[in-house]
Each structure stands twice: as C-alpha cells, then as structure tokens.
DRENDO-1510 file (C-alpha; in Angstrom, 1 decimal, always signed):
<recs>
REC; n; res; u; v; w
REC; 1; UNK; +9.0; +3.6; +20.9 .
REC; 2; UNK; +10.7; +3.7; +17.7 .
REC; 3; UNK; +9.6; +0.6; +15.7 .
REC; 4; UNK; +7.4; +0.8; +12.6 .
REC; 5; UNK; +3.9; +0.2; +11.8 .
REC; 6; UNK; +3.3; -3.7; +10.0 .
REC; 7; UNK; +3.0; -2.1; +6.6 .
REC; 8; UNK; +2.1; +0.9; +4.7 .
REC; 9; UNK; -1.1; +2.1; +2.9 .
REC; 10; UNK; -0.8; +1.7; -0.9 .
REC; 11; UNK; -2.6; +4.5; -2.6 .
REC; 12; UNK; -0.2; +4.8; -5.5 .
REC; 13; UNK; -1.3; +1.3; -6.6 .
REC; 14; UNK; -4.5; +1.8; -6.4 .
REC; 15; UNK; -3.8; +5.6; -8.5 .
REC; 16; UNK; -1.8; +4.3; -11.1 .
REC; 17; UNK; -4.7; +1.5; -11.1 .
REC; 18; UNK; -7.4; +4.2; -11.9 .
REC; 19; UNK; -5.1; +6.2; -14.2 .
REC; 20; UNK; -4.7; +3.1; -16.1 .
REC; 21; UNK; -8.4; +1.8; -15.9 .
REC; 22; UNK; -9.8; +5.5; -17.1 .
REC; 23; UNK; -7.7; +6.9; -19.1 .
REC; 24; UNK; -4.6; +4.1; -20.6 .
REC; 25; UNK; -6.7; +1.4; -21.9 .
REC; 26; UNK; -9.3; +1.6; -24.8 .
REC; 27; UNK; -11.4; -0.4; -22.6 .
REC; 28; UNK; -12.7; +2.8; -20.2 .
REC; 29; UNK; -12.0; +5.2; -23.1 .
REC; 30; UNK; -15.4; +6.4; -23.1 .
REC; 31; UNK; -15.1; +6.3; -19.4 .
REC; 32; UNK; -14.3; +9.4; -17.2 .
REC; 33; UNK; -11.3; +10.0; -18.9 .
REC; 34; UNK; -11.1; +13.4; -18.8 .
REC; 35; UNK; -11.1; +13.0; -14.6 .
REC; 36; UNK; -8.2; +15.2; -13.1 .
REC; 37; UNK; -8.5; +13.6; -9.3 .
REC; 38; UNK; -9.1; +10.5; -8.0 .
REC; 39; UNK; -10.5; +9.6; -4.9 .
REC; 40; UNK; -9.5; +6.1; -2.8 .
REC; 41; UNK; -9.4; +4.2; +0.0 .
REC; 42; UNK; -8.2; +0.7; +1.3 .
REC; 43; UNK; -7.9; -1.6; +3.8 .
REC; 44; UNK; -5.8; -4.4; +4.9 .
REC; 45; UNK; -6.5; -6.7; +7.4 .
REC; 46; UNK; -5.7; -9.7; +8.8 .
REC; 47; UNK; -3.4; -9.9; +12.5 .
REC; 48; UNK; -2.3; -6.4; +12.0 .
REC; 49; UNK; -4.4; -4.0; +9.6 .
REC; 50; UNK; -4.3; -0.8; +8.4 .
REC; 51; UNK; -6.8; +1.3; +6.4 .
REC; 52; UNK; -6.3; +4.5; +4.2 .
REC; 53; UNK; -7.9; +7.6; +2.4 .
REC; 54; UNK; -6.3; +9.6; +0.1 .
REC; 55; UNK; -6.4; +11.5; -3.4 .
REC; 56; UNK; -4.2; +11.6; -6.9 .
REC; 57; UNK; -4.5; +14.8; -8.8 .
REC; 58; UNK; -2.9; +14.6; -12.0 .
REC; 59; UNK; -3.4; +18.1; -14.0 .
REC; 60; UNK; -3.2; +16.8; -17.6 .
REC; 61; UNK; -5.4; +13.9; -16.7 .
REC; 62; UNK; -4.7; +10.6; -16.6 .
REC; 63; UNK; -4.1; +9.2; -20.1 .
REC; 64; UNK; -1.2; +11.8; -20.5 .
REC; 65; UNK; +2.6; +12.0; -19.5 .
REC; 66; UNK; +3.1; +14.7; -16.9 .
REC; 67; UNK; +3.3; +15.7; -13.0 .
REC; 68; UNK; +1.1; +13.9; -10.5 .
REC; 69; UNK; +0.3; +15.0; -6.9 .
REC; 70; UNK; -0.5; +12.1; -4.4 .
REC; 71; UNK; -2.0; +12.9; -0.9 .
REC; 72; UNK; -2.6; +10.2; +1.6 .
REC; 73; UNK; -3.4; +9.5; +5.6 .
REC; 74; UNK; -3.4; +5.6; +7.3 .
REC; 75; UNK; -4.1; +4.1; +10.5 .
REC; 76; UNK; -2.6; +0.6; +11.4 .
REC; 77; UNK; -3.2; -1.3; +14.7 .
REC; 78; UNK; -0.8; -4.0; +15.4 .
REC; 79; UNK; -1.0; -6.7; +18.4 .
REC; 80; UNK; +2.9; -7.3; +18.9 .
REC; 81; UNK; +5.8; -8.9; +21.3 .
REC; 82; UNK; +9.1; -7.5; +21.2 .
REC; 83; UNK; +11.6; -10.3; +21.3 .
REC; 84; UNK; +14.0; -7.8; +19.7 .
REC; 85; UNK; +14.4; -5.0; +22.8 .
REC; 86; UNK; +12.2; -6.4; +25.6 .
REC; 87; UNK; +15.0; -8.1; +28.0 .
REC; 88; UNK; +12.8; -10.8; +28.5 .
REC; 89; UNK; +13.2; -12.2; +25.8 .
REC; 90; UNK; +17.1; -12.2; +25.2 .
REC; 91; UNK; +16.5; -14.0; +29.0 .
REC; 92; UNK; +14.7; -16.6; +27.1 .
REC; 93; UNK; +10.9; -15.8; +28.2 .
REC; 94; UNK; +8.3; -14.7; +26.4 .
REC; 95; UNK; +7.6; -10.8; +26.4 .
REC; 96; UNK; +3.7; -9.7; +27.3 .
REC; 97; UNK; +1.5; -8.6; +24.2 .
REC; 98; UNK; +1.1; -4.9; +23.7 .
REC; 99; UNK; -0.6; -3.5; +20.6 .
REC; 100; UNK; +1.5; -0.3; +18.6 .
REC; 101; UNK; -0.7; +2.7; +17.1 .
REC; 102; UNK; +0.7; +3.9; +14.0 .
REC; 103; UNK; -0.4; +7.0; +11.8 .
REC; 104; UNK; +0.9; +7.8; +8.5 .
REC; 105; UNK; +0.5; +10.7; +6.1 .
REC; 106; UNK; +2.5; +11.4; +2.8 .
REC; 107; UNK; +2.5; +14.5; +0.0 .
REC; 108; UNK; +3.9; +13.6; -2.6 .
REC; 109; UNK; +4.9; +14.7; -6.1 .
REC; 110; UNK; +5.9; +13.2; -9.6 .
REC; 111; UNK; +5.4; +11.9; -13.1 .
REC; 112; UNK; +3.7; +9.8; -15.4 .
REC; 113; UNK; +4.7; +8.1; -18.6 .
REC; 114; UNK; +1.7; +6.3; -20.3 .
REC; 115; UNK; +2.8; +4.0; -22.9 .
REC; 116; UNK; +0.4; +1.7; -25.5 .
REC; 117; UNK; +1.7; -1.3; -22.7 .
REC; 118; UNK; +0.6; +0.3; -19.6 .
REC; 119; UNK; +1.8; +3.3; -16.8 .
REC; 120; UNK; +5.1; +4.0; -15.4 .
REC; 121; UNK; +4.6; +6.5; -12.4 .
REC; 122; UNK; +7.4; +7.7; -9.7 .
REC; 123; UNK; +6.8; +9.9; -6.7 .
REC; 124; UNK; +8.6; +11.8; -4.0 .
REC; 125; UNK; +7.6; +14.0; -1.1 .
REC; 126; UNK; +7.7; +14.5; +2.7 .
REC; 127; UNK; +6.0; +11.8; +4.7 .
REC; 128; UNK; +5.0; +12.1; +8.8 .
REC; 129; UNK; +5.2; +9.2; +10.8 .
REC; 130; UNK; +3.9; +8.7; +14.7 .
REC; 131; UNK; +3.3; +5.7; +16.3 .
REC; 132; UNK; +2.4; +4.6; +20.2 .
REC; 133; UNK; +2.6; +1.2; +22.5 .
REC; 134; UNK; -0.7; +0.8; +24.0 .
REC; 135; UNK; +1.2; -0.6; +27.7 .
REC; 136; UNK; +1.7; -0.1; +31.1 .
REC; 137; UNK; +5.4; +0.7; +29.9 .
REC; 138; UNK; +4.6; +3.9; +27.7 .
REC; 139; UNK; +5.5; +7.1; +30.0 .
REC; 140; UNK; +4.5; +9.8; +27.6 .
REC; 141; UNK; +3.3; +10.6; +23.8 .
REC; 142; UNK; +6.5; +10.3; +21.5 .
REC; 143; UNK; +6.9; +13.1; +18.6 .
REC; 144; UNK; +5.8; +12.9; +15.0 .
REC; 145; UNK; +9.0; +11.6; +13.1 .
REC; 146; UNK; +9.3; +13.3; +9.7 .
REC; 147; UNK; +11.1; +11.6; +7.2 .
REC; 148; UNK; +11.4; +11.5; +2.5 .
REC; 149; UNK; +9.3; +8.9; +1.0 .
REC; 150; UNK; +10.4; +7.4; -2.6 .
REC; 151; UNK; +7.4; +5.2; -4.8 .
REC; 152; UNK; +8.3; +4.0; -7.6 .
REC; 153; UNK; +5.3; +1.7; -10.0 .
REC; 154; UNK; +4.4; -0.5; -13.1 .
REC; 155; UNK; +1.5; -1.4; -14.5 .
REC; 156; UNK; +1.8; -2.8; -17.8 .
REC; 157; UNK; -1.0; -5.0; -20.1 .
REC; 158; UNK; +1.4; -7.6; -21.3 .
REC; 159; UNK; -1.1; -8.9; -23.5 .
REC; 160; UNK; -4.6; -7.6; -24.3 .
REC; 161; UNK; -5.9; -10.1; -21.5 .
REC; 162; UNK; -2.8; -9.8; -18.9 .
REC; 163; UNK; -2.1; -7.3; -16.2 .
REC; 164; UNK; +1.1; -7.3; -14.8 .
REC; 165; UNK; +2.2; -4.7; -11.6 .
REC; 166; UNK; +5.1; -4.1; -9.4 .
REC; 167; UNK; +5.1; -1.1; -6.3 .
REC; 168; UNK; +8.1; -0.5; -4.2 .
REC; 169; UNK; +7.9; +2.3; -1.2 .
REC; 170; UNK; +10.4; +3.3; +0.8 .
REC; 171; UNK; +10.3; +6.1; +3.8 .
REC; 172; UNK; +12.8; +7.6; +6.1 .
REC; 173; UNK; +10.7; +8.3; +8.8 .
REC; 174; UNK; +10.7; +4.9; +10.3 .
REC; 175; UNK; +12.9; +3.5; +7.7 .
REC; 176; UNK; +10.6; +1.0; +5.5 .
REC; 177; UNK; +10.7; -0.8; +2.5 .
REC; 178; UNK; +7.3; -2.6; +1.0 .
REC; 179; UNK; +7.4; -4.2; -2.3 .
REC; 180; UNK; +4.3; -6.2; -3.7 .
REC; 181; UNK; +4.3; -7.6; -7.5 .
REC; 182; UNK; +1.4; -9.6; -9.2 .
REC; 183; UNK; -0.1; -11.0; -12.3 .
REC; 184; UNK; -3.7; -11.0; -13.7 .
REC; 185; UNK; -5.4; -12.7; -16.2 .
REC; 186; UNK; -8.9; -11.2; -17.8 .
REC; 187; UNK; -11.9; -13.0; -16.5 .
REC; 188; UNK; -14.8; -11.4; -17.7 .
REC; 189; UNK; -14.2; -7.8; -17.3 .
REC; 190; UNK; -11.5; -7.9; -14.3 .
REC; 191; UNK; -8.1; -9.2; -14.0 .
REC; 192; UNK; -7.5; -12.4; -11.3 .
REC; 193; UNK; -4.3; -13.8; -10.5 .
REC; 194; UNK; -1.6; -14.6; -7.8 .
REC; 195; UNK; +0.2; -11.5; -6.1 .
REC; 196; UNK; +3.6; -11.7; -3.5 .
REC; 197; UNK; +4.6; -8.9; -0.9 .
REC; 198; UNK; +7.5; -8.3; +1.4 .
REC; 199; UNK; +8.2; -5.8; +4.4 .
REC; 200; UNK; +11.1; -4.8; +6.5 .
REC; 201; UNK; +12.1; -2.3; +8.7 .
REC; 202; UNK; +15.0; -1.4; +10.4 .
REC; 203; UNK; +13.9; -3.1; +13.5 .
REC; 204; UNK; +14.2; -6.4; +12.1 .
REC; 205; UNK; +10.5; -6.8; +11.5 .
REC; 206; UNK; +9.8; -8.7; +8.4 .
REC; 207; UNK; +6.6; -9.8; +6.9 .
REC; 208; UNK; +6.2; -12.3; +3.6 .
REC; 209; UNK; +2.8; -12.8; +2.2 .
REC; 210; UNK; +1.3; -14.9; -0.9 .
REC; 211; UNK; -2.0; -14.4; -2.1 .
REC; 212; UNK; -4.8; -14.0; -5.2 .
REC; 213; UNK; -6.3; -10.9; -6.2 .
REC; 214; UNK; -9.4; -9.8; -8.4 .
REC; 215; UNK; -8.4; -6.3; -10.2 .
REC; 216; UNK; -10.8; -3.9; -11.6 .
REC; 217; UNK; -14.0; -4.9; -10.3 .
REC; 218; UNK; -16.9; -2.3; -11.2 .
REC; 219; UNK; -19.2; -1.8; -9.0 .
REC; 220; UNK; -21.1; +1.2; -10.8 .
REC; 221; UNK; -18.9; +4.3; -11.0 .
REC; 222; UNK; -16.6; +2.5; -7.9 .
REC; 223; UNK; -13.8; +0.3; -9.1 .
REC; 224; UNK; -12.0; -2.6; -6.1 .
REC; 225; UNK; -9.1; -4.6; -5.7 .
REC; 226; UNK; -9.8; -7.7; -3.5 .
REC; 227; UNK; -7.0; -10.0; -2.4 .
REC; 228; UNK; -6.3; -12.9; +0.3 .
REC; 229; UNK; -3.8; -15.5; +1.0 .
REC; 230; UNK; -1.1; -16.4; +3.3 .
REC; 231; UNK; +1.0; -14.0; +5.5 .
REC; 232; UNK; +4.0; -15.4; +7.6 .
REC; 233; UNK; +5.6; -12.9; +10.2 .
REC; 234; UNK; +8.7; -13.3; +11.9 .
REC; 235; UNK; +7.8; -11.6; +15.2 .
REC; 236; UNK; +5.1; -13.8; +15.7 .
REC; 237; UNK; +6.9; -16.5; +14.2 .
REC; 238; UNK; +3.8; -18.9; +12.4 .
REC; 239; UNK; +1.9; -18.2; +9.1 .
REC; 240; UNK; -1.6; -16.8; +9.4 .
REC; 241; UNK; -3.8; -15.1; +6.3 .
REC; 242; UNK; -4.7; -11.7; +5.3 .
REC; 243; UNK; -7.4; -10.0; +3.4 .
REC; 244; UNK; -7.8; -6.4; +1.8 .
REC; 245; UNK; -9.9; -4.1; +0.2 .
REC; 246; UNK; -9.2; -0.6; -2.3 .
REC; 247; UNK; -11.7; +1.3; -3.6 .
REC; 248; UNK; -11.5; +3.9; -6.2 .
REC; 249; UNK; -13.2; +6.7; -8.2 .
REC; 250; UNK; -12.9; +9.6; -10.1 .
REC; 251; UNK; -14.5; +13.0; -9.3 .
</recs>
C-alpha cells in the first residue's frame, strides 16, 4: 500500500511557462503582463493518467525577480501488476491486475530570476500524498503520507526562435523523482519540438518516455501545451504511447 502514483502533475512547467509567455518575452509584452496569478490545469494520459488544477501567484508579477507561491491538487489512476511484492510473481506467475488511486497536493514557495534568455524558478513546500489499491486485497483506507517537495526549472529562449526547458521534482512523501527536458523551434507563433521524461520511485517503478510537443498555442486569452510520443514502463514491461494536455491563463 506504499507505492507511488505513475507520475506527478507539472504545474510549475506550465507556471514558469505563463510567466515567461506574459511577462519575459517582448512577444506578450502588451499582454497581461501585469497578471499576479495564474490559473492552470493539465492532463496526461495514456495507460496510467493523471490530471491537475492548480494556481502560481507571484506578488511582483511575472516579468520580475522575486517570491512565488505555487498551489496544486492531482488525481492519477493506474492499472498495475506488482511483480515487485506480490509472491506470485517471485514464484514465477503472473500477479492479477489491480488499478492504484493516487491524490497529490503541494504548497509551495520560492523565487524567480528573469533574465533577457528566459526564467529560472525554484520551489519548496510541504506536499500530501495518499494513494489506494482498488482489490479484493485492500483491508482498510491507508493515511495521507506527508512528505517536502523540491522543483527546480529553466526555461530559456536560446535564440529569438528556440525554446529550450528542463523541470526536475522530487517529493518525500512517496519518494519520487520526475525530470522532463525539451526543445522548440518557432512555427508560426508557437514553439514545436521533441521532449524526453523519466520517473522513478523507490519502489523500482520506472517510466521512459519520448515524444513531440507544440508550446504556447493561443487559443484566445487560454494558452496549451500538447505533446505525444512513446512511453516504455518497466512494470508492464512493452512500450505503449502517451498524450497530454496544459492549459493556462492569467486572472
């Protein structure tokens, strides 16, 4: 009952994202850029998924240096066999499928440092973790686990027509790590390129994925992320695809 969801939300990236699109680039300067909080959401789907709502206040607004609030809540749903714990496996057979509930919430705090090339932005705060195994096995509700979530992010404009990212999140309450890095190039007034992502836990759970992503697309005062490509998990031991979604917009 102690194994971690497939993979955390990302609001920071989509934050930072807005903070740069409003506020960091003489593109959107006439755009919103005196908005203090920014509102988001974002989905990822594919054999496990997990969707997210959240907020970023940042009190100076975003195309200054100084402290940044981050507030977010996820759900994940994972189908799953446990060939690490489940004694049937380590006899050699294959353990039945049960699908793990998961919700997340973090508050965090930190800073910015804008930059002419782009955004720099680390956070730190409490996070709550609790997660349940939808089988004939589970006995009673487990507690929330609390644990210290550290985000660290870059996004930097390379060029005047290049976007270059990198996120890495780790939390204590169910001991993760997720990482993502990704390029874009400007095609017409959005950034596409190819992205990469790993997770781990301290279960052994590990998940690569590959992919493309479209950055910045406006769809009226709304701004989205799209990104698919191939996902290969070592629980369930063959590659399969992914898909995902994150909206943003400033109040």
């Amino acid at each position: 009952m102690r194994r971690l969801p497939a993979r955390p939300a990302r609001p920071g990236t989509i934050l930072v994202a807005a903070a740069l699109c409003l506020g960091a680039g003489p593109s959107r300067g006439d755009e919103r850029a005196d908005a203090r909080t920014v509102l988001f959401g974002s989905l990822d789907a594919g054999r496990s998924s997990f969707v997210a709502v959240g907020a970023k206040h940042a009190p100076g607004g975003p195309a200054a240096d100084g402290f940044v609030a981050l507030g977010s809540v996820g759900y994940g749903l994972r189908p799953e066999r446990d060939y690490y714990g489940d004694p049937r496996a380590s006899a050699g057979a294959r353990p039945p499928r049960v699908l793990r509930h998961t919700v997340l919430a973090g508050a965090l705090g930190g800073w910015q440092w804008l930059h002419a090339w782009g955004v720099v932005t680390l956070f730190a705060g409490p996070e709550l973790a609790f997660e349940v195994l939808d089988s004939a096995a589970t006995k009673r509700l487990p507690a929330p686990a609390p644990g210290l979530r550290l985000h660290g992010e870059v996004w930097a404009r390379p060029t005047g027509a290049t976007l270059l990212t990198g996120t890495l999140i780790a939390g204590s309450a169910r001991t993760t790590i997720w990482g993502r890095a990704s390029w874009g190039a400007r095609v017409l007034s959005f950034y596409v390129g190819p992205e990469a992502a790993l997770y781990a836990d301290r279960t052994g759970y590990r998940k690569w994925s590959l992919g493309l992503h479209a950055t910045d697309v406006a769809v009226g005062r709304v701004r989205l992320r799209v990104s698919a490509g191939w996902v290969y998990e070592e629980q369930v031991r063959r590659p399969g695809v992914y898909g995902a979604l994150a909206v943003w917009t400033p109040l």
